[in-house]
Every structure is written in C-alpha cells, then in structure tokens.
C-alpha positions in Angstrom: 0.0 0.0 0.0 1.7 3.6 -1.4 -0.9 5.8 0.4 -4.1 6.4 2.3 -6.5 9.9 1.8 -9.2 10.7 4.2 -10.2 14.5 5.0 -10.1 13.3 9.0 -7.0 13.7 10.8 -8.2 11.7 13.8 -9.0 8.8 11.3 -6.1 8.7 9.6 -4.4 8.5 13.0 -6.3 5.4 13.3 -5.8 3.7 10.8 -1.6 4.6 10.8 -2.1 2.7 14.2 -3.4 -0.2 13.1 -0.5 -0.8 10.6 1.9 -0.1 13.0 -0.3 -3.0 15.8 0.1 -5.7 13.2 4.1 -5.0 12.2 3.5 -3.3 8.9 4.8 -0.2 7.1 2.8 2.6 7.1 1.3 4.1 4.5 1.5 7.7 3.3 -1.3 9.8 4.6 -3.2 13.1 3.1 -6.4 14.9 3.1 -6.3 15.6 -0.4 -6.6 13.2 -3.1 -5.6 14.8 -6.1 -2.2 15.6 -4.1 -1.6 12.3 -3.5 -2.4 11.3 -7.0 0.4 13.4 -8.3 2.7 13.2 -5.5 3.1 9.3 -5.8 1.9 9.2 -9.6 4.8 6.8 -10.2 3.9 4.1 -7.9 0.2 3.7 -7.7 -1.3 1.6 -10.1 -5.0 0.8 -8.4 -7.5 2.5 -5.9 -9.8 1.0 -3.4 -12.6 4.1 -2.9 -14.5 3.4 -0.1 -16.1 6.7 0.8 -20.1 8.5 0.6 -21.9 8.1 -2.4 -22.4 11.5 -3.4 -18.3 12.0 -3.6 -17.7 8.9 -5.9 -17.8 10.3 -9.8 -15.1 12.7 -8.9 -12.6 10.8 -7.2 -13.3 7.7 -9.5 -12.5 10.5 -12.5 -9.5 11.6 -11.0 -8.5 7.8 -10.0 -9.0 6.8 -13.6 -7.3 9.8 -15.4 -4.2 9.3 -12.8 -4.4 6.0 -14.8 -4.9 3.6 -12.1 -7.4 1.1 -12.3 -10.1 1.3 -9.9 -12.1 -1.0 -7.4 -15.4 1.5 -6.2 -17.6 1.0 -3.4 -21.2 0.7 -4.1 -23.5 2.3 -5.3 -21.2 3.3 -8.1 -22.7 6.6 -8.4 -25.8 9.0 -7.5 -28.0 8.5 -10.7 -27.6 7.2 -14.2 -26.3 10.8 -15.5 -23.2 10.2 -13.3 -22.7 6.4 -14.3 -23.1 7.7 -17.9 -20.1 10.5 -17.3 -18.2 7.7 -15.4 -18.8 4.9 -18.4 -17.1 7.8 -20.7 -14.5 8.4 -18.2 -13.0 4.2 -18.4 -13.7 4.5 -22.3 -11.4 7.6 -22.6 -8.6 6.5 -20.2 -9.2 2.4 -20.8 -8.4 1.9 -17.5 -10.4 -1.1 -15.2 -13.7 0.5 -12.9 -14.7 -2.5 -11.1 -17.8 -1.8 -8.8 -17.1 -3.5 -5.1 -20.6 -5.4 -4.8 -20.1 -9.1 -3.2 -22.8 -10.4 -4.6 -21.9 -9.5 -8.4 -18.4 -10.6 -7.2 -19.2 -13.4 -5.5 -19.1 -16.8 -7.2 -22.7 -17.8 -5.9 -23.7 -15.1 -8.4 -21.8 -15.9 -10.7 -22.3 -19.1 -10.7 -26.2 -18.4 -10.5 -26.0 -16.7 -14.1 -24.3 -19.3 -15.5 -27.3 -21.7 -15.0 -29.7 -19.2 -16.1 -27.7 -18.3 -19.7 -27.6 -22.5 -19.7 -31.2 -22.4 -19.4 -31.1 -25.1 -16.6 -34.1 -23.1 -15.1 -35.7 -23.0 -18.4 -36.7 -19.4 -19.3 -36.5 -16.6 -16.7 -40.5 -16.2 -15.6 -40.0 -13.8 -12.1 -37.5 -12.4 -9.3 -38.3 -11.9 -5.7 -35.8 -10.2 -3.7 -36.0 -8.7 0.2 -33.9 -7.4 2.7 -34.1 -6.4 6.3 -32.1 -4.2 8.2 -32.3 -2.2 11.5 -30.3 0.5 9.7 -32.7 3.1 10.5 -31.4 3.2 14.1 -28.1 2.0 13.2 -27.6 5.0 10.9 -29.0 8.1 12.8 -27.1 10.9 12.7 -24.8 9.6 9.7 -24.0 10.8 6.6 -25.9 8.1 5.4 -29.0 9.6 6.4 -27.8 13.0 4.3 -29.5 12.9 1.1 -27.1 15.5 -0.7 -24.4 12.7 0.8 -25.7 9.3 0.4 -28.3 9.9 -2.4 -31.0 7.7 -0.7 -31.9 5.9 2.5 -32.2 2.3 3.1 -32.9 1.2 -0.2 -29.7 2.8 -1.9 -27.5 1.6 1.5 -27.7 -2.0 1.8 -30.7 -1.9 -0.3 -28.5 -1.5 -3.3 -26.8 -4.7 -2.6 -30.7 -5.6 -3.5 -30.9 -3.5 -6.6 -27.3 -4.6 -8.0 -28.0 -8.5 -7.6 -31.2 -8.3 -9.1 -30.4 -6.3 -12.3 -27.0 -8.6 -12.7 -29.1 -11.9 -12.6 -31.8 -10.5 -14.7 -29.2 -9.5 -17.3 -31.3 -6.8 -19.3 -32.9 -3.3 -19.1 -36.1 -2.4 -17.4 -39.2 -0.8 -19.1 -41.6 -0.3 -16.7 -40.8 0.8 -12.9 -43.7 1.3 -9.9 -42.2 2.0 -6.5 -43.3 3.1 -2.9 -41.0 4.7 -0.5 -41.5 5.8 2.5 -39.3 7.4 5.0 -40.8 6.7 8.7 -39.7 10.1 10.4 -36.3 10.2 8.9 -34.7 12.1 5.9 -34.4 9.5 3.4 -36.5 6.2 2.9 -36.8 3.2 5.5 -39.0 1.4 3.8 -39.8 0.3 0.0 -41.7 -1.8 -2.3 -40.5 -2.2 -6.4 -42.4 -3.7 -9.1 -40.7 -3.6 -12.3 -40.7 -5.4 -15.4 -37.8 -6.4 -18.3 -37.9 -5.9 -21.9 -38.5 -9.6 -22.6 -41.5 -9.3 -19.8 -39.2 -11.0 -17.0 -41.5 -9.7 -13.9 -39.6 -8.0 -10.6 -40.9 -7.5 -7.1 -38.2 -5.9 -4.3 -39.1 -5.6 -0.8 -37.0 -3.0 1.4 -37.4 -3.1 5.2 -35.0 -0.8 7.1 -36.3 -0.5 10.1 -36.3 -4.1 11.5 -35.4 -6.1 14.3 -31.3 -6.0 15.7 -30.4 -8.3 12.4 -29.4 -7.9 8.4 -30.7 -10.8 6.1 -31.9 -11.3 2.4 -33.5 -13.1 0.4 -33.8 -13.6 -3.6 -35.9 -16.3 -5.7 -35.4 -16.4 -9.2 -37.9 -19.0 -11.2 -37.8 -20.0 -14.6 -40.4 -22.4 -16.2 -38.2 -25.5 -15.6 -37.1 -24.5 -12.2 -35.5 -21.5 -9.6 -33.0 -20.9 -8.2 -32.5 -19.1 -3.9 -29.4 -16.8 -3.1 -29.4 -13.4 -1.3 -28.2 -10.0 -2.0 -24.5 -10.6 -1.3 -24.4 -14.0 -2.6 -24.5 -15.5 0.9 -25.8 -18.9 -0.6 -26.8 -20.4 -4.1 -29.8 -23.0 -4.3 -31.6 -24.6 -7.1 -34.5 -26.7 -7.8 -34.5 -28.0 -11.1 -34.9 -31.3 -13.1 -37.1 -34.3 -11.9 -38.6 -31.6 -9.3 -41.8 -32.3 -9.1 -45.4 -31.3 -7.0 -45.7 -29.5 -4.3 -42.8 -28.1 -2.3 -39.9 -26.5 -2.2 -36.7 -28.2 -2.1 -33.2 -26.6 -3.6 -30.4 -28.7 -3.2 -27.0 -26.4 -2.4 -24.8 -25.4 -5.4 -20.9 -26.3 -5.1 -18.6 -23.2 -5.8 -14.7 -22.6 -5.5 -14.2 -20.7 -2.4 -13.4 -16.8 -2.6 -11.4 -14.6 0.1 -14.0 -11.7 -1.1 -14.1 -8.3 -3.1 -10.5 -7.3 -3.0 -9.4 -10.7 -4.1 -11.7 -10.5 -7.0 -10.6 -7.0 -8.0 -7.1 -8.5 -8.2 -7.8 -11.7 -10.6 -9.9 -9.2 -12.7 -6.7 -6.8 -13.1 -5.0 -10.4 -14.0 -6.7 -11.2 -16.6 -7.6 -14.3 -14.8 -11.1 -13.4 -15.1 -13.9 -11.2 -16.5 -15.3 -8.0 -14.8 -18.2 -9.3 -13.3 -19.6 -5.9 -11.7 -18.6 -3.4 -14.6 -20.0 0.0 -15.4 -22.6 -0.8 -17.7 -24.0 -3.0 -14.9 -24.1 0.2 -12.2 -25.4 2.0 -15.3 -28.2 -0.3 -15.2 -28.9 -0.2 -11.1 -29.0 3.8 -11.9 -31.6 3.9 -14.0 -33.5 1.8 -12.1 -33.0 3.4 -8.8 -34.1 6.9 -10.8 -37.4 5.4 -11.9 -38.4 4.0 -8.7 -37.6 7.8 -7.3 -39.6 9.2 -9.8 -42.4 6.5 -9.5 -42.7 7.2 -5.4 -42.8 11.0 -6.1 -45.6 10.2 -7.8 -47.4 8.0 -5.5 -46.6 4.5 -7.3 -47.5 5.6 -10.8 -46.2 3.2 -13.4 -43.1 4.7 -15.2 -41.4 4.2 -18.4 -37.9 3.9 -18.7 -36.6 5.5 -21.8 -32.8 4.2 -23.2 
C-alpha cells in the first residue's frame, strides 16, 4: 500500500495505528486526493474508494485519469447521469472501474447466471428479492441519512446490494418501474416496495425493510419455467431446484462453488486477466436507471413509469 486519503485527521491516526499493531509499514497519509495522485503518480497503479456516495464520480475520474485502475464501493454513483459520465471516463482513459458489490463478485452469483444463460431453469418467468435491516437506528445521525451525501436511504445503502444482484441476474434493461417509499420520520426512505418489469416481460418485485429487528438478512428467488434458483443479495448462498422436481414443495439442493477470500481478491484476478469483470460500469449504469425510476415512480405516488434508453 503507497498511500491512504481521508479528510479526517483523527481517522487517519487510526488507521496509521493499526498498521503499525500488526508490524507493517505505514502508508502515506493526506487529506487531499488529487495531491496524493500526483505526489506518488509513479507508484500507484489501483484504488480502493470506499467513501459516501455523493463523492464517488469525482474521485473515481481523477483515480482513472491518474491511470490507475479502480475498485469502487457501491452504489457506483448517484443516478444514471453520473454512471453515464463515469462509463465515458473508463472508455477515454481504458483503464479497469470494477464496482465492489459481493454479490456480483461473489461466485454464488456468478455461478447463478451461468445456470440461467444455460437455461437449466428453463426461461426466466420472475424475481423476488428482500432485505431487512435495523439500519434506521443503526444509521442516525450519519451521513448516510444526508440525502445530498448518500443519495438515498435504506434502499440505496444496503438496499443496493438488493438492486445490484437483481439487475446482474436479470441481465437486461427495465421498461416499466412502480415504486413506494417511505421514510418513517427520517430524511431519506426506511422502507420500499418495487415492481418492475424487463424488456422480454421478466416480472420483478423488491421488498425494502429498514427499520427491522437488531439483524441484516436477504432473500432472492429467481424462477424460470423449468425450475428456480435461492441466493441473497451478497451472494451469501446459491440454491436450485431444477430437473425431476416435481409437485408440491420447495426443495433446492446447495450449489458447489470454488471458495473466494471476497471483493479485493476478486478485483485483483480481474486486473490479471484471470477473469472477467463481473460488476462493470454498464452494470451500475443499469442499477442507476432503475433506482431513478423508482424515485420518480414514489414521487408520484406509485405511478407506473417508463424507462426510456
């Protein structure tokens, strides 16, 4: 590690310390990122952004036209206009922007999508997804709950671990977006409900519950007319129930993949070339747009709204 940026003194303190606990070098430290970028231009070669969402399209910019590739913290940006001005930014530099979702990067999911493009579920019918959080207390008094910083409330928090695994199975654009929010007291939404369907009719219902007992859990089904398939929104697990399944019940069997250290480890066989992107741009694009229509859907109630493009 070349260098660490925060604008907090006391946290860069911190984490100095914690280097220095487990026998290791530490890094460089600065408040300002663009200084760092040119001060140690000749070493880095990758960033790991892990800061509010309403800061990543800059720093990701200047990350990329340092020329470093890039591993971003979800969401990848505030709305599709950013991702769009991001997606131009790794075109024009051809640098790697891989967005840090575990579920897109997990091997459960993508795993999962290989058995839906093998149609081993037969063809894609519906997707359930929910998750539940007590992140409305958890979160008071956080940026999190600062809509200028965080760009949402539950739903774009953990939620978009919710909205990212569900747009990455489904594989294609939405057309048609109705969404309720509601925000319980608090500045941004607790709680939400998504309907949405796909171009080739593939029909979507998200649950959001923020404001649950002292726990986080998901849940996704994904059912084709030959079978389904279970996982969550971080790709905790990977079911399926396909084949000679018959009758009533429900009974997935578990689905064997190669074990995974997580995100960063993923980021790093990506930049090897010993594997494809499996959470790039276009697919934050994708969350983006959906995450605007279902804002612009609960502004208006739950009307029904049209994605364009």
């Amino acid at each position: 590690m070349v260098a660490l940026c925060d604008p907090s003194p006391q946290q860069l303190q911190l984490a100095a310390e914690l280097f220095e606990k487990n026998n290791l070098p530490v890094p460089a430290t600065g408040p300002a990122l663009e200084t760092l970028l040119d001060e140690f231009r000749d070493e880095l070669d990758a960033a790991l952004i892990v800061t509010p969402h309403a800061f990543h399209l800059r720093q990701a910019t200047a990350c990329l036209e340092s020329g470093l590739d890039v591993l971003l913290e979800k969401p990848m940006v505030m709305n599709a206009r950013e991702a769009r001005k991001l997606i131009k930014v790794t075109q024009e530099t051809q640098r790697l922007l891989v967005v840090a979702f575990p579920g897109s990067l997990s091997p459960q999911i993508r795993e999962a999508k290989n058995i839906l493009r093998e149609g081993k579920i037969g063809a894609l019918q519906s997707v359930s997804g929910m998750a539940w959080q007590n992140w409305k207390t958890n979160t008071a008094n956080t940026w999190r709950q600062m809509p200028k910083l965080s760009g949402g409330g539950f739903l774009f928090d953990t939620g978009a671990h919710l909205l990212n695994t569900t747009c990455d199975l489904v594989g294609e654009d939405f057309i048609e977006v109705a969404a309720w929010l509601d925000h319980r007291g608090a500045p941004v939404d607790i709680i939400g409900t998504v309907m949405a369907k796909t171009k080739t009719g593939v029909y979507v219902t998200l649950n959001a519950c923020g404001d649950a007992f002292p726990t986080w859990a998901s849940e996704i089904i994904v059912v084709g007319n030959g079978g389904l398939l279970r996982t969550g929104i971080w790709g905790e697990r990977l079911q399926a129930q396909y084949g000679k399944a018959r009758g009533f019940g429900f009974t997935p069997r578990n689905v064997k993949v190669p074990p995974t250290l997580g995100v960063w480890e993923q980021f790093l066989d990506v930049r090897a070339g010993k594997m494809e992107n499996p959470c790039p741009p276009q697919v934050g694009l994708r969350m983006a747009k959906l995450w605007d229509a279902i804002n612009e859907s609960a502004r208006q109630g739950g009307k029904p709204v049209t994605l364009k493009g």
